[in-house]
C-alpha positions, 0 to 999 in steps of 0.5 A: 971910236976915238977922234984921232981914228977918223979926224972927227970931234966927238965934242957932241954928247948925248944929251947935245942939241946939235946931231953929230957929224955923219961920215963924208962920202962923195956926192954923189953916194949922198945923192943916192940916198933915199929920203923921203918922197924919193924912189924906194922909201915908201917900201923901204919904210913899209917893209921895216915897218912890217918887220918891227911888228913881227920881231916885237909880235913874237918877242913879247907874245908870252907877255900879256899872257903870264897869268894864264900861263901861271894857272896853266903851268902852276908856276909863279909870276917870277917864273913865268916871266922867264918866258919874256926875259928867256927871249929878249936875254937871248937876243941880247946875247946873240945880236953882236955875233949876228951883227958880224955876220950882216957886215959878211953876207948882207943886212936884208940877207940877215934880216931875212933869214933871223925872221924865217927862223924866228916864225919857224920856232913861233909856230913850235911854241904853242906846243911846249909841254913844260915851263922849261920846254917853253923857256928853252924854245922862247930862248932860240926864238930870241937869238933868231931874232937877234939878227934883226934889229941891229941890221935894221938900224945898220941897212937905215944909216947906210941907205937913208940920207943923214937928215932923215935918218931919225925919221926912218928909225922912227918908223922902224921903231914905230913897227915895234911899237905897233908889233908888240900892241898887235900881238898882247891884244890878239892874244888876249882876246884869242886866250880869252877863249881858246887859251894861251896856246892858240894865241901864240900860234896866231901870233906865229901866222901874224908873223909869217905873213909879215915877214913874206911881205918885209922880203918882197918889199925891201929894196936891194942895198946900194951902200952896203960894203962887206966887211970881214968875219974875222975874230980881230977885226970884230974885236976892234970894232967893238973896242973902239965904241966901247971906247967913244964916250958917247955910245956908252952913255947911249947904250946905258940910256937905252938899257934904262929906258927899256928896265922900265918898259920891260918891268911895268908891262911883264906885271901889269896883267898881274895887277889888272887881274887882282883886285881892286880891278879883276879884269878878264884876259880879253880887256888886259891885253886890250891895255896895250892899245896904249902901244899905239901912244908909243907909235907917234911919240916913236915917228915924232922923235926926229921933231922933238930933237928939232925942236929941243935937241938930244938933250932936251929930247931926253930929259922929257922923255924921261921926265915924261916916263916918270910922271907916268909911274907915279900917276899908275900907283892909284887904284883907278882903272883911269889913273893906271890908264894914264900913267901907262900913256906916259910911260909908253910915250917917254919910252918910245920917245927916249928909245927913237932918240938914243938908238938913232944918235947910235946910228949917226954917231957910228964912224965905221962898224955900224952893225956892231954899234948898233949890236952894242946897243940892242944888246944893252936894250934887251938886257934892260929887258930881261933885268926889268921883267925879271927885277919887276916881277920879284919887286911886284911879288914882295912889295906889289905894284908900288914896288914895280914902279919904284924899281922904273924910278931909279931907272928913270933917275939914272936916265937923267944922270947919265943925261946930265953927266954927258952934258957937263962934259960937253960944256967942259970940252967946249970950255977947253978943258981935258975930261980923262975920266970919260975918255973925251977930249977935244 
């Protein structure tokens, strides 16, 4: 969105230390708000909470699994990993026209009904008879689940007072975080056993119950106002954050990030499981117990901008997630170990902040914002479980890691360009080339 369309500056940029503006609204629809101590929040968090641990549970629950399901199909890595990328690809695909319809009938609506179908097609997983069978069923899970996080992050910015909003996202994304340990750690042990198969099913009761609690827990909207399903007012909503300088910067950022995640934990079981370390099933997926590092960096991003500013915020992150691939390149189980710390607290870190700068930065249209941003995120996904494991397969582990390097550089960049243009809109100076002016 440009200036002229709110009479809002945009001299804040992505990397700027001071939170841009939320939209005015009366007293009291501000009073009205939810914060935290006051009535609803508790649930309110519980609930997206529990639905970030189902959405992330069944997203990534082939993850951990790969190498079984390799042995088990007799296919590659590369093609194996087609059961992550099919999923998050095709909610990456699918999350802006979900997005239009939470603006029609409602976020908890949307919400609720993408989480129904999305169990519904977990429970038909561990009976796929084939690769493609099993990539075709991972794919519908994906777009189900597409209806999910944008709305989440759209009910957060119209239900939650502005100043706890990176907060509330924070614990959302904490229940990502917990979700996707919750599921490879089960999994593992549960494959260790009895197989692939009857670990992805207890993926799929996990879910159910997650999502019967979400629905009973999550208070009613009180600041939703429908919007319209009409081809061109979509299109000109989207036009105008493509159009806002700094939510394309965001969304980039939060494509980067999650290049890097995305590839490091699709091949990870591949290395743990060859030489020099030869883990059991069990042990791998024990790895993601790391995840619960991802859980505080996520709930402590709102102190961290405090602290040091969006821009500070993202430079450590960053900085963090890099010196995370570096230490994971030694052959000891301590090292990876560590470096998998850092990589897992950069990322969540860095994905807290930009995805609650989206939501703030937003003047209208915050589904489809939001859209735009899980979009870019889930493609980062697909492109780094895919990209990683063909790097892994011609150049091992160091080639993994040398792919989430130039993601992580490209983080900074993008961090450092926002910043040169800010200081140039508050020296006064025009920035044609991206599109922001005082």
């Amino acid at each position: 969105m440009n200036p002229a369309d709110t009479g809002a500056s945009t001299t804040v940029d992505a990397g700027s230390s001071v939170p841009p503006s939320s939209p005015a609204s009366p007293a009291s629809d501000h009073d009205s708000r939810m914060t935290p101590g006051g009535p609803g929040y508790r649930r309110m968090s519980l609930a997206l909470f529990l639905a970030g641990v189902a959405t992330f549970a069944l997203l990534y629950s082939t993850q951990a699994l790969l190498p079984l399901i390799s042995g088990d199909l007799g296919v590659t890595a590369g093609d194996a990993s087609w059961t992550v990328a099919a999923a998050t690809g095709g909610l990456a695909l699918f999350v802006l026209p979900m997005s239009a319809l939470s603006e029609r009938f409602g976020r908890r609506t949307l919400m609720t009904a993408s989480l129904a179908v999305a169990v519904a097609v977990g429970l038909l997983v561990p009976f796929a008879p084939s690769l493609g069978a099993l990539v075709a069923l991972r794919a519908v899970q994906g777009a189900a689940l597409a209806g999910l996080p944008a709305s989440a992050t759209a009910y957060l910015a119209e239900e939650v007072r502005p100043r706890a909003l990176v907060g509330a996202i924070g614990l959302f994304v904490a229940g990502n975080s917990v979700g996707g340990m919750s599921g490879r750690v089960i999994t593992g042990w549960v494959a260790q056993e009895w197989g692939w198969r009857v670990a992805v099913g207890v993926v799929g009761l996990v879910a159910v119950v997650c999502a019967v609690a979400f629905r009973l827990l999550l208070p009613a909207p009180r600041h939703f106002a429908r919007g319209s399903l009409r081809p061109r007012v979509l299109a000109r909503a989207v036009r105008d954050h493509l159009a806002n300088p700094l939510l394309r910067r965001l969304y980039a950022i939060g494509a980067l990030f999650m290049t890097v995640f995305g590839g490091v934990y699709t091949v990870i079981g591949y290395r743990l499981a060859g030489e020099p370390f030869s883990l059991p099933q069990g042990l791998i997926g024990s790895i993601f117990l790391v995840y619960l590092v991802g859980t505080v960096a996520a709930s402590a991003a709102g102190r961290l901008v405090d602290r040091l500013g969006r821009r500070g915020a993202l430079y450590l992150a960053g900085g963090t997630t890099a010196a995370g691939l570096v230490l994971s390149l030694g052959d000891s189980l301590p090292l990876v170990l560590a470096g998998l710390v850092l990589i897992t607290a950069g990322f969540f870190a860095g994905h807290a902040v930009a995805s609650s700068a989206v939501g703030r930065t937003a003047q209208h249209g915050r589904a489809q914002a939001s859209a735009l941003y899980q979009s870019a995120y889930y493609i980062g996904s697909s492109a780094g479980s895919t990209v990683g494991a063909v790097a892994f397969h011609a150049a091992g582990w160091s080639g993994t890691v040398g792919v989430g390097l130039l993601a992580v550089l490209g983080v900074g960049a993008i961090t450092v360009a926002g910043s040169l243009a800010a200081r140039r809109v508050d020296a006064g100076a025009p920035v044609p080339a991206l599109g922001l002016t005082r």
